[in-house]
N, C-alpha and C positions, 0 to 999 in steps of 0.2 A: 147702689151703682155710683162710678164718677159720670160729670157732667164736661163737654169739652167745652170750653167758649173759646172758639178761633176767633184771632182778630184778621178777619181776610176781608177783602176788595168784594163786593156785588160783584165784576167778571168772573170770579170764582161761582160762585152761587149758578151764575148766569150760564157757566160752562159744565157743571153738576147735573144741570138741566138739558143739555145740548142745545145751548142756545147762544145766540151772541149778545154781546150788552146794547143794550135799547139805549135810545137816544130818549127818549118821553118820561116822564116823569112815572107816571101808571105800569107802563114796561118797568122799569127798575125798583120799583115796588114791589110789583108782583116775583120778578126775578132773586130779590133778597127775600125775599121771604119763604116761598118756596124752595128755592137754594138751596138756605138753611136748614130745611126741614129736610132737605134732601140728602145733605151733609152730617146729618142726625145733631146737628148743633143745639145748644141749650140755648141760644137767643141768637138775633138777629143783630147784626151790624149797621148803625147808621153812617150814611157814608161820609167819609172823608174830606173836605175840602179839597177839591180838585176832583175829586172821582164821579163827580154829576155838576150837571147845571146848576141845579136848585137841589143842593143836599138837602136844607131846613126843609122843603117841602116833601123831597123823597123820604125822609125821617117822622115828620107829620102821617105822612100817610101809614107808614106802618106802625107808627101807633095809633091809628085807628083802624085798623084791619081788624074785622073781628077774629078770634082765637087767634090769632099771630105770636110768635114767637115773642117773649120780652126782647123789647129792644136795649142794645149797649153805645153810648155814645162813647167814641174818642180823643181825647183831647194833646195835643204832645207836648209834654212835661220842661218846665224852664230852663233844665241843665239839657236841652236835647240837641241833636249834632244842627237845627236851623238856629243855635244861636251860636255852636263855635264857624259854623259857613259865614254867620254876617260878622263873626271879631275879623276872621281870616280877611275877609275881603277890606274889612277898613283896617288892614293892614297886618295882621298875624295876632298872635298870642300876647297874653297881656304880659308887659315890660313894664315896672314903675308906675308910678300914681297915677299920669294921666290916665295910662291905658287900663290901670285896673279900675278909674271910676266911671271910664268908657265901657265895662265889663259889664259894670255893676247895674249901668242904666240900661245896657242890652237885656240884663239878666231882669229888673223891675218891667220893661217892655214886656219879655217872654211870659211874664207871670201874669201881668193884666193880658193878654192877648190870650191865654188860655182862660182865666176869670172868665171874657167878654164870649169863650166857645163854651164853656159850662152852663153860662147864662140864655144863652141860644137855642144848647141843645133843651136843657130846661122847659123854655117856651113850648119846643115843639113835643113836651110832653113826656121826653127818656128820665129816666128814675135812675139807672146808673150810667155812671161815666167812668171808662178807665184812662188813665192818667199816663200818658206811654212816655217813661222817662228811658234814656240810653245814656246818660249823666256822660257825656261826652267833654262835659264841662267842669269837668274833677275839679280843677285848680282853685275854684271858689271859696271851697274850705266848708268845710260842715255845717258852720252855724247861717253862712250865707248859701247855701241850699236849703236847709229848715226854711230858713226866711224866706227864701222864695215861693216854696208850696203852703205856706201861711194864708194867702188872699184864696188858695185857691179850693183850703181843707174852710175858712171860712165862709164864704160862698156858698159850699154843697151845702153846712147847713144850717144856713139861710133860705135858701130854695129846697132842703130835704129833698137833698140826691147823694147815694149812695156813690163812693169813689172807692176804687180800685186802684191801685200803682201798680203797675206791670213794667219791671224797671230793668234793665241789664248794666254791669258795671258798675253798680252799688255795694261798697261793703257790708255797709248797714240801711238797707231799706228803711227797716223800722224806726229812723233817727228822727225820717221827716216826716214821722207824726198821722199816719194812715194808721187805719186800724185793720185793713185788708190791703195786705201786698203780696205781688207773687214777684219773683226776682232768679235767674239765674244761682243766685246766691243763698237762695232761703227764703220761705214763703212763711205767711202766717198760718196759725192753724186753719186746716181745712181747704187748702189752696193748694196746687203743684203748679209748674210753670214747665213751658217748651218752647224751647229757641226756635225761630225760624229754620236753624237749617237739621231741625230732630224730621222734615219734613222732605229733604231732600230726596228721599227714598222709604220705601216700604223698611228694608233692613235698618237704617238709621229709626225711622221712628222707633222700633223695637226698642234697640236696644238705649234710648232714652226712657221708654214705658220700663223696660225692667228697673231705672233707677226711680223710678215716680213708684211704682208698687212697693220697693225696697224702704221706702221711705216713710210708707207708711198708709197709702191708698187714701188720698184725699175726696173732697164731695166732690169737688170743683179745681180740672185743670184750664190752665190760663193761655194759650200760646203768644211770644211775640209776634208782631206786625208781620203776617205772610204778604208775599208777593202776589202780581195778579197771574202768575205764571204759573204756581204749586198747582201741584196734582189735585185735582178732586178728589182723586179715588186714594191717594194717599190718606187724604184728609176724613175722609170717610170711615176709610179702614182705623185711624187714630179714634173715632167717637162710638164705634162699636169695640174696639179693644177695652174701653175702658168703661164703657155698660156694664161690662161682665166682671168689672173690680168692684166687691163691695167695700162700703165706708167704714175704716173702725168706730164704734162707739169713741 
């Protein structure tokens, strides 16, 4: 069988469930976890920065749920669209040296700030992390995007955490040096990958599944970052379509 890892928001889970998203910590626990299970997902999602009070604690705790779902931590990747929002804002796109070594030190920021969320989620116990790049920040050039997921392929293992690159806008995922990535573009073996909007609809997701089966029926599909708005039962119908895909040897 394939296995789906959505990368969705607890609201999802929360609404899988008929439920609203809890404010307590214990509530969104329980809510991602069940959710998940509900959503026939292969692990559970620690949440986001922004999407709980206390993520590292709502992440804790579902790693110590007994039988729980594995959990999957998030981290967003150094070429991702919150570092071309902070060139824009001090002033646009890089022009000339200054700007491009104002780029460059956005670009070393992005990378230790994901480093110091691997190292976090770490603590609280997750084993993989996917690495959500949308390389929004092409201009850098190949070898200064390598360098940038450097700190952060060093890191996982240092701490022996499993990383994932779930990346759109990538020519060559594989440049920067993951041994597991799933992309828009091509995935490594045993992975497929689904845009956000293969979910906009029951019909769209289809006819995205017929190109993941076409290609060759992976273990493990990967979705982009969903909204907290997608369908449950979209999402749902996505993790039972692809039960029924066996793996090739």
């Amino acid at each position: 069988m394939t296995l789906l890892t959505a990368l969705v928001p607890g609201a999802v889970g929360a609404a899988a469930l008929g439920r609203a998203w809890p404010d307590d910590v214990n509530g969104q626990v329980r809510c991602i976890d069940e959710g998940s299970r509900a959503l026939g997902l292969a692990c559970c999602c620690a949440p986001w920065t922004g999407e709980a009070q206390d993520p590292d604690s709502v992440t804790t705790g579902l790693v110590a749920t007994p039988g729980a779902l594995p959990v999957l931590g998030a981290v967003p990747g150094p070429l991702s669209s919150e570092l071309l929002s902070e060139i824009h804002r001090r002033g646009g796109k890089p022009a000339g040296s200054s700007a491009i070594q104002d780029a460059q030190e956005l670009l070393d920021d992005a990378s230790d700030a994901a480093v110091d969320r691997i190292q976090a989620l770490a603590a609280c116990g997750v084993r993989r992390v996917a690495v959500v790049e949308d390389a929004t920040a092409w201009w850098v050039g190949q070898d200064a995007a390598a360098e940038s997921h450097r700190p952060l392929l060093n890191a996982a293992t240092h701490l022996r955490i499993d990383l994932v690159l779930v990346a759109s806008g990538l020519d060559d995922a594989a440049s920067l040096g993951y041994d597991c990535w799933a992309s828009g573009r091509g995935c490594s073996p045993g992975l497929g990958y689904l845009p956000a909007n293969a979910f906009d609809s029951a019909a769209a997701l289809e006819r995205w599944l017929d190109g993941i089966r076409a290609a060759g029926d992976p273990g493990e599909v990967i979705t982009a970052p969903l909204d907290a708005d997608v369908a449950p039962d979209v999402v749902r119908l996505g993790s039972r379509a692809l039960a029924q895909v066996a793996a090739r040897p």
